[in-house]
SERO-4910 file (N, C-alpha, C, O; in steps of 0.05 Angstrom, whole numbers):
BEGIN
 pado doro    nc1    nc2    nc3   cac1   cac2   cac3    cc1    cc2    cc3    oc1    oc2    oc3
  Unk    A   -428    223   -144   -411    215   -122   -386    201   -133   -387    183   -149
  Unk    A   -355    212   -121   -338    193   -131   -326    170   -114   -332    173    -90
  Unk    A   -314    152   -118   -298    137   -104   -267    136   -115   -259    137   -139
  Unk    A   -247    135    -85   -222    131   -103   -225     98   -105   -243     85    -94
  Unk    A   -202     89   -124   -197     70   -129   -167     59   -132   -149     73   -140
  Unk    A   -163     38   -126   -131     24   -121   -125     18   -154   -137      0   -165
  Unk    A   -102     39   -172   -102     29   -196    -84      8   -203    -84      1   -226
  Unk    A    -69     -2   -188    -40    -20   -192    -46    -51   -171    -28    -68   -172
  Unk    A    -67    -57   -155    -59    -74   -130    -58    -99   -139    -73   -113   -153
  Unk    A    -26   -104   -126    -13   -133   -120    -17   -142   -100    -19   -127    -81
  Unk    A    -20   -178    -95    -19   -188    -68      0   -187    -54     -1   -179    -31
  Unk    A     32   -199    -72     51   -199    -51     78   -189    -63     83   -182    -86
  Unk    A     93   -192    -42    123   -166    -56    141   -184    -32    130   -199    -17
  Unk    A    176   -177    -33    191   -191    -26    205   -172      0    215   -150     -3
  Unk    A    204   -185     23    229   -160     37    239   -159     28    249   -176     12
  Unk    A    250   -121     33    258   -110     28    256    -92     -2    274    -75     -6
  Unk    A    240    -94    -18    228    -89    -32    210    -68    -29    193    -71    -12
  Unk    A    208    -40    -47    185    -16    -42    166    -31    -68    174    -49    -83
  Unk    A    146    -20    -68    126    -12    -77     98     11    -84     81     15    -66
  Unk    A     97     23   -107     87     42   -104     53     35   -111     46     18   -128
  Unk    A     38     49    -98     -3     36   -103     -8     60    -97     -7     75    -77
  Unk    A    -18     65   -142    -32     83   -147    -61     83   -150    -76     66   -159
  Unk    A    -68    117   -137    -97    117   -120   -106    132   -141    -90    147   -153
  Unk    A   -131    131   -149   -150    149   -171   -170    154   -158   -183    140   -142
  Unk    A   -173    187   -168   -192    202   -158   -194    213   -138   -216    220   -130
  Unk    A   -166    219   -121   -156    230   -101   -172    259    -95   -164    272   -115
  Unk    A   -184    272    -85   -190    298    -74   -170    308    -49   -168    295    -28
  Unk    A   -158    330    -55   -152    338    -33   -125    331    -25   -109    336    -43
  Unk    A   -113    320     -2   -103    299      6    -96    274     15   -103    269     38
  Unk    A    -81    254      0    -90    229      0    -68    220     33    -47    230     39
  Unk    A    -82    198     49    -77    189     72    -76    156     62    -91    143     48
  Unk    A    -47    150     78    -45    123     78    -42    107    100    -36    121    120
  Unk    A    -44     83    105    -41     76    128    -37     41    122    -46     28    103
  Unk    A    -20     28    148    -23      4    136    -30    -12    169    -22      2    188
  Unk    A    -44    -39    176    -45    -45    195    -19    -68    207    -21    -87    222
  Unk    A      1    -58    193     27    -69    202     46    -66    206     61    -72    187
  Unk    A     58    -53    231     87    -34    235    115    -39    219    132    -21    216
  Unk    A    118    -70    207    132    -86    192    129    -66    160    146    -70    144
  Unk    A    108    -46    153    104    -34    129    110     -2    144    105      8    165
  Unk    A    126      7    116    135     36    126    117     41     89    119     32     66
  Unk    A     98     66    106     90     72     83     92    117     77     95    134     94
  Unk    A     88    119     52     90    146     55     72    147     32     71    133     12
  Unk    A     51    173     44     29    183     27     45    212      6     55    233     12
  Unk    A     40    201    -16     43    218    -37     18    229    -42     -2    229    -26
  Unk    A     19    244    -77     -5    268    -85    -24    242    -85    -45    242    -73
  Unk    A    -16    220   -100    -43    207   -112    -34    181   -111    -44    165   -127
  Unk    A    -11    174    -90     -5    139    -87      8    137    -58     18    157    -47
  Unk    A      7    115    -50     30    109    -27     55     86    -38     56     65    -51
  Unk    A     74    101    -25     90     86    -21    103     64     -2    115     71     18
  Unk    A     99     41     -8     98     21     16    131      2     18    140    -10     -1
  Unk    A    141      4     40    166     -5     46    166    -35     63    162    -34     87
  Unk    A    170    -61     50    164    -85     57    194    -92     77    215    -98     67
  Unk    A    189    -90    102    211    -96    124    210   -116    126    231   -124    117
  Unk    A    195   -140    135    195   -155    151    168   -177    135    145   -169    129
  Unk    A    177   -206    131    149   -220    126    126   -212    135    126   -196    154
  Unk    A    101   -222    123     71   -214    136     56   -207    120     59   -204     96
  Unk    A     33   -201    135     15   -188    114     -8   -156    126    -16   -152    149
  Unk    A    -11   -146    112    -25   -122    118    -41   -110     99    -38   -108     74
  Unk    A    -64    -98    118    -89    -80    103    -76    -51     96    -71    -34    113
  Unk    A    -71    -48     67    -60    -15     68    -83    -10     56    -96    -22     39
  Unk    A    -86     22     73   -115     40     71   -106     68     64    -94     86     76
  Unk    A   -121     61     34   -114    101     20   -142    115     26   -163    106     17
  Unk    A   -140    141     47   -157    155     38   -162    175     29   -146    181     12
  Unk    A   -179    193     33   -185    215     10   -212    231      6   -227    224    -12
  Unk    A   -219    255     25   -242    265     21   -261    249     44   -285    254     39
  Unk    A   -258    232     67   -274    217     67   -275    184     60   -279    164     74
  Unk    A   -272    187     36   -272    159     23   -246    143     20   -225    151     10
  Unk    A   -252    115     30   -226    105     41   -230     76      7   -249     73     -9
  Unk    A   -209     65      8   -202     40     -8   -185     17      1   -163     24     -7
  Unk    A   -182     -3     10   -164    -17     17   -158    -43      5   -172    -58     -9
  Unk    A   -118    -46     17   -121    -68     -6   -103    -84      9    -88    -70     23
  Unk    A   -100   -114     13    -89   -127     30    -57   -137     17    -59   -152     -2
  Unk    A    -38   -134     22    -12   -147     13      5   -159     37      7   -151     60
  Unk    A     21   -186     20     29   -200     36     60   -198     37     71   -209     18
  Unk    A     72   -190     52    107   -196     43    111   -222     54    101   -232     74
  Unk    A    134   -235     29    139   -258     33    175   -251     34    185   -230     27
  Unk    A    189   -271     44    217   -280     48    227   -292     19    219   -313     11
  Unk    A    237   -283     11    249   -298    -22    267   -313    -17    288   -305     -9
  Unk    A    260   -354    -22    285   -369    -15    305   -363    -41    305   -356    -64
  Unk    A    328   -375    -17    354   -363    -37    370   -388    -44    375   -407    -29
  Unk    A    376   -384    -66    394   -413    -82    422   -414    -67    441   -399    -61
  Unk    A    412   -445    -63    448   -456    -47    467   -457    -74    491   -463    -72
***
């Protein structure tokens, strides 16, 4: 039996900032999804690409064959030097 797996996952990233979370062991077609409209994400062959809009945090879910993986990231606001 396989499982995919999250090969890269970080907790947090900065608006405005992409990020790419590479998936192993992909069959098929890989599906992404995130539970926060604030994340624009796009499913590639074997990663998603996740687009950090807006502070927050969110469950992004790769799946694949069935078998899902998830991984929680937080966007944060980067303070800026006076």
């Amino acid at each position: 039996m396989f499982q995919i797996n999250c090969l890269n996952p970080i907790s947090k990233i900065n608006v405005g900032e992409d990020y790419i979370l590479k998936v192993a062991n992909v069959v098929g077609t890989l599906k992404c999804t995130s539970s926060n409209s604030n994340f624009s994400i796009v499913s590639n062959k074997d990663s998603c690409q996740i687009e950090a809009k807006n502070p927050g945090s969110a469950t992004i879910t790769a799946s694949s064959d069935g078998k899902k993986v998830k991984t929680t990231i937080t966007v944060i606001q980067p303070v800026e030097s006076i």
